[in-house]
C-alpha positions in Angstrom: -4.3 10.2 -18.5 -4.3 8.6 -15.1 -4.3 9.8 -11.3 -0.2 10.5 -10.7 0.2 12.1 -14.4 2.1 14.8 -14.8 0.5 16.9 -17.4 0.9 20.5 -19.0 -1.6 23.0 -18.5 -2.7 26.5 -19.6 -5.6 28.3 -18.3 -5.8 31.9 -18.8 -9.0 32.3 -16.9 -7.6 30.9 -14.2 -6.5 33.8 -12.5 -3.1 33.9 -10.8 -2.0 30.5 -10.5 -2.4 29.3 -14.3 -2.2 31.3 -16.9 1.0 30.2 -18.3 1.6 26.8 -19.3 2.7 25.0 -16.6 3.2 21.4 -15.2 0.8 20.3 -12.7 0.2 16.6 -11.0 -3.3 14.7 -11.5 -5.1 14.3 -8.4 -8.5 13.9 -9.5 -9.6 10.1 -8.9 -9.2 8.2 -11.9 -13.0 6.7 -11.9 -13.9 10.6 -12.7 -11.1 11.5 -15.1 -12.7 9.4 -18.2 -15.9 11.2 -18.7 -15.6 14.5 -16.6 -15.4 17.8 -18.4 -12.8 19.1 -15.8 -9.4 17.4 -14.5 -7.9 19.0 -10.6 -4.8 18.9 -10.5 -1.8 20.5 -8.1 0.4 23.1 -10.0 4.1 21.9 -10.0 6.5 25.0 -9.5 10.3 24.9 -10.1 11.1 28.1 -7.2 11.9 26.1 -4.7 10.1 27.0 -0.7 10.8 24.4 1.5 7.9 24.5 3.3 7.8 20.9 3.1 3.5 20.7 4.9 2.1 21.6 1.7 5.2 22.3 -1.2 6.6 18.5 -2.2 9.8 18.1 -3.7 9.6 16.4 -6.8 12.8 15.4 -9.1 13.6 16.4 -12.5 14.6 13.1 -13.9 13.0 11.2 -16.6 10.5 9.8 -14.8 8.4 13.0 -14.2 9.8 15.0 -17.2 10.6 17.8 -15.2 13.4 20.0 -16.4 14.4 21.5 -12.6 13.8 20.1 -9.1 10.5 21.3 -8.2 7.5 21.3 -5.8 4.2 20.2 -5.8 2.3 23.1 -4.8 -0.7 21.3 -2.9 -1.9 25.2 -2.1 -2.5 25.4 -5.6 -5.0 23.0 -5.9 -7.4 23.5 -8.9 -9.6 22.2 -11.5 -9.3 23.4 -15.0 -11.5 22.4 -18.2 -10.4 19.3 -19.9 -9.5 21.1 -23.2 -7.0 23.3 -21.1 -4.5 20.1 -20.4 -2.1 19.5 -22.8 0.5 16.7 -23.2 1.5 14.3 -20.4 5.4 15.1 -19.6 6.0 11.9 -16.8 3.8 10.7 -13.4 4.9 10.6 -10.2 6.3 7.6 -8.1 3.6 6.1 -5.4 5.6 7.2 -2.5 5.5 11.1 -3.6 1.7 9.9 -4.8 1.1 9.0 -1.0 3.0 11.7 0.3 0.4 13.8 -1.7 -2.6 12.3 -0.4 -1.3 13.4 3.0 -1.1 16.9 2.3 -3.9 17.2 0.6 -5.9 15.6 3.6 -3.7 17.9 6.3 -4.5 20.8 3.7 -8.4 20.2 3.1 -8.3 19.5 6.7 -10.2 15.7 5.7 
């Protein structure tokens, strides 16, 4: 698993934002993602807001194994338990990885 992965996650102590299993988009920094007991991640959701500052479109191609057009919710960022992420589906290109970064800094205000 690598930064950019899209993986499948299920957390039901996460409260509202995981508890089914979902796709979600590696953020953590891949020196920490080897050895770490916990992977963040932003939570990938197919209903569509447009509120394009912190909600990324994202394709459903083959690339990123998506089955609708989605968004990368960057206001759902979280970090979940290692054992909680399942299969990798498909990553992300750089230029949605950098358009990530951004929002994540404009979000975390950093």
């Amino acid at each position: 698993m690598t930064r950019g992965d899209i993986v499948i996650i299920a957390d039901p102590e996460a409260g509202d934002c995981g508890k089914k299993p979902r796709p979600a988009v590696v953020v953590q920094a891949n020196t920490f993602l080897e050895d770490h007991a916990s992977i963040t991640v932003c939570l990938i959701t197919s209903q569509l807001t447009g509120l394009a500052l912190f909600r990324l479109p994202i394709p459903a191609d083959e690339r990123t194994g998506l089955l609708k057009p989605s968004e990368i919710s960057i206001d759902k960022l979280q970090t979940v338990w290692r054992h909680r992420v399942g299969r990798r589906i498909g990553s992300v290109t750089d230029d949605i990885m950098f358009n990530v970064d951004d929002a994540l800094r404009r979000w975390l205000a950093i």
